[in-house]
N, C-alpha and C positions, 0 to 999 in steps of 0.2 A: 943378629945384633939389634936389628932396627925392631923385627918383632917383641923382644923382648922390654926394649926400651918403651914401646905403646902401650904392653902388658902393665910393665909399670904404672905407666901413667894411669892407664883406664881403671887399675885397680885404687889409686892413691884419688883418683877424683869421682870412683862410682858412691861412695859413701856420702860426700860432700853435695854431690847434684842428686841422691835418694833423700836424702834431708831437705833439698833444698824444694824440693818437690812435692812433701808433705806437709810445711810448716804452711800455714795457712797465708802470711804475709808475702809466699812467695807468687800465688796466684789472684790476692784478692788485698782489702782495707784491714790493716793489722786489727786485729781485735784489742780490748782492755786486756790487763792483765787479770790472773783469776782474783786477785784479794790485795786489790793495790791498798788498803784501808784494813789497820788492824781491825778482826772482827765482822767483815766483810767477805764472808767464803761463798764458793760460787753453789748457793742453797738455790736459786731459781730452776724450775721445771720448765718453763715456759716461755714463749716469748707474749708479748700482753697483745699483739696483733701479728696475726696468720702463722705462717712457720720459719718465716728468714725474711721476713721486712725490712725494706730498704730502709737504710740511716739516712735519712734527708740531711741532721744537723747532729754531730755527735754534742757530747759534754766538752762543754769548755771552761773551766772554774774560774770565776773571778779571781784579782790580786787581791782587793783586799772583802769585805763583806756586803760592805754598799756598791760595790764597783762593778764593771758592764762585765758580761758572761754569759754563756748559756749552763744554766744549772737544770740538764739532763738530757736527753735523745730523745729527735723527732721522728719518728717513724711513720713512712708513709701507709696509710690507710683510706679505702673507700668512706661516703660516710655509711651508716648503718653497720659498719662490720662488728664482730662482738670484740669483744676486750675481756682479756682475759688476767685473772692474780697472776704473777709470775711465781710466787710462793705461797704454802699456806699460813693464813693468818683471821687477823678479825678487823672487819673494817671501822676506822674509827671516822671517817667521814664519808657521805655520800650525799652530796648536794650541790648546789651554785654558788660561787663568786666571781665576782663584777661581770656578772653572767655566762658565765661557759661552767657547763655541767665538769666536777670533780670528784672521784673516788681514790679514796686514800684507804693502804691497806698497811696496818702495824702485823709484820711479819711474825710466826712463834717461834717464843725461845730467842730473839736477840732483841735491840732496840733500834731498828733499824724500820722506816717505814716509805712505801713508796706511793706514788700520785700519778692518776689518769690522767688526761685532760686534752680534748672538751669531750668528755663522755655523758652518755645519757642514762642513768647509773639504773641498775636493776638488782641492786642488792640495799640494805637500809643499814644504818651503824648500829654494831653491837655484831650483825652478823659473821658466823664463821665460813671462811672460804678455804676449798681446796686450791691446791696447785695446778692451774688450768681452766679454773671454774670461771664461767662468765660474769663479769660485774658490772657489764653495760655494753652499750653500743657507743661507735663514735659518732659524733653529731656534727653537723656540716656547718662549720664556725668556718671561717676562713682571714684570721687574721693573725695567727701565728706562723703560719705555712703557706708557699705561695700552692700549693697541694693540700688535699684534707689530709691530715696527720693526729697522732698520736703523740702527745708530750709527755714522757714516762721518764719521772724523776724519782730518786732514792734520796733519803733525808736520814742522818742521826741528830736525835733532834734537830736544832735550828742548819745545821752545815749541810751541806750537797752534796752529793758524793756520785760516783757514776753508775749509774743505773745496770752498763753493761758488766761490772764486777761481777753482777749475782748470776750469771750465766756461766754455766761449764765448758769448756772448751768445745764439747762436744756441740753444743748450739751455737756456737756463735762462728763454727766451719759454715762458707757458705756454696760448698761443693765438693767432688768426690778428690780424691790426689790423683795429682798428672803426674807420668811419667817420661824425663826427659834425655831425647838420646844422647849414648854416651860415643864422641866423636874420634875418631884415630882408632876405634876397635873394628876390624874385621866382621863382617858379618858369615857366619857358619854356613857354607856352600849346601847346597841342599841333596838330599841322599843321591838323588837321580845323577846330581853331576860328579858327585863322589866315586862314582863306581865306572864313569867312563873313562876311555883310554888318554 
């Protein structure tokens, strides 16, 4: 009776702790949603520094437009390391204001356009970039971040949107699935004790 009553159980809560196991929130910082933004599909190949870059400072949208916020994600970066498009597109800016080097990439096919920052741009406007392709180095500013970082922001026109959208779920896991034991289930005696008297 009792075994069957565990049976139950293990089986009514292995589905629920196998889910709970592989959703990414359950071992790590929940990620964006894929398209929280009509028109915002997760098109990024890339992340624009290394391969699973720490979120120093995620998106935090202001209330109203003048209002306090963080409008995108700091990602911690060396300085020197390259920066990469996270999609492909054509860059409509590549230069300086109020002195920290900026690269701005208008994505293809939607109108949606993202920003470096403080990078040391190695691409010029007008240029086409693939997904992945380097479009600068980051340069060692140190007044947005109390670390050198990356400030990679997503713009439709003037509004701010979250940068982490354009990433597929697949990039924005930032480790393999854990599997967690399942408790009150019998562990399978092993052959050798099976067979003795």
């Amino acid at each position: 009776m009792r075994a069957k009553r565990y049976g139950r159980l293990a089986a009514a809560a292995l589905p629920v702790l196998a889910w709970a196991a592989v959703t990414p929130w359950a071992w790590a910082e929940p990620p964006s949603p894929a398209a929280p933004f009509p028109g915002t599909a997760a098109i990024g190949r890339a992340w624009p520094v290394g391969t699973r870059p720490v979120v120093l400072r995620g998106w935090e949208p202001p209330a109203t437009v003048y209002g306090p916020g963080h409008r995108g994600v700091d990602l911690a970066a060396p300085a020197g390391a390259p920066v990469r498009a996270v999609a492909a597109g054509r860059v409509s800016f590549a230069g300086r204001v109020a002195g920290r080097g900026v690269v701005s990439v208008e994505l293809g096919g939607t109108d949606l356009r993202t920003t470096y920052e403080p990078v040391r741009p190695s691409v010029r406007k007008g240029a086409e970039v693939a997904a992945g392709e380097v479009v600068g180095v980051v340069e060692p500013t140190g007044a947005h971040c109390a670390v050198t970082c990356v400030h990679w922001g997503l713009l439709r026109g003037r509004t701010y949107l979250d940068p982490l959208s354009l990433l597929p779920p697949w990039l924005l896991r930032g480790g393999p699935s854990r599997l967690l034991p399942v408790l009150g289930v019998p562990l399978p005696r092993p052959a050798s004790a099976a067979n003795a008297p």
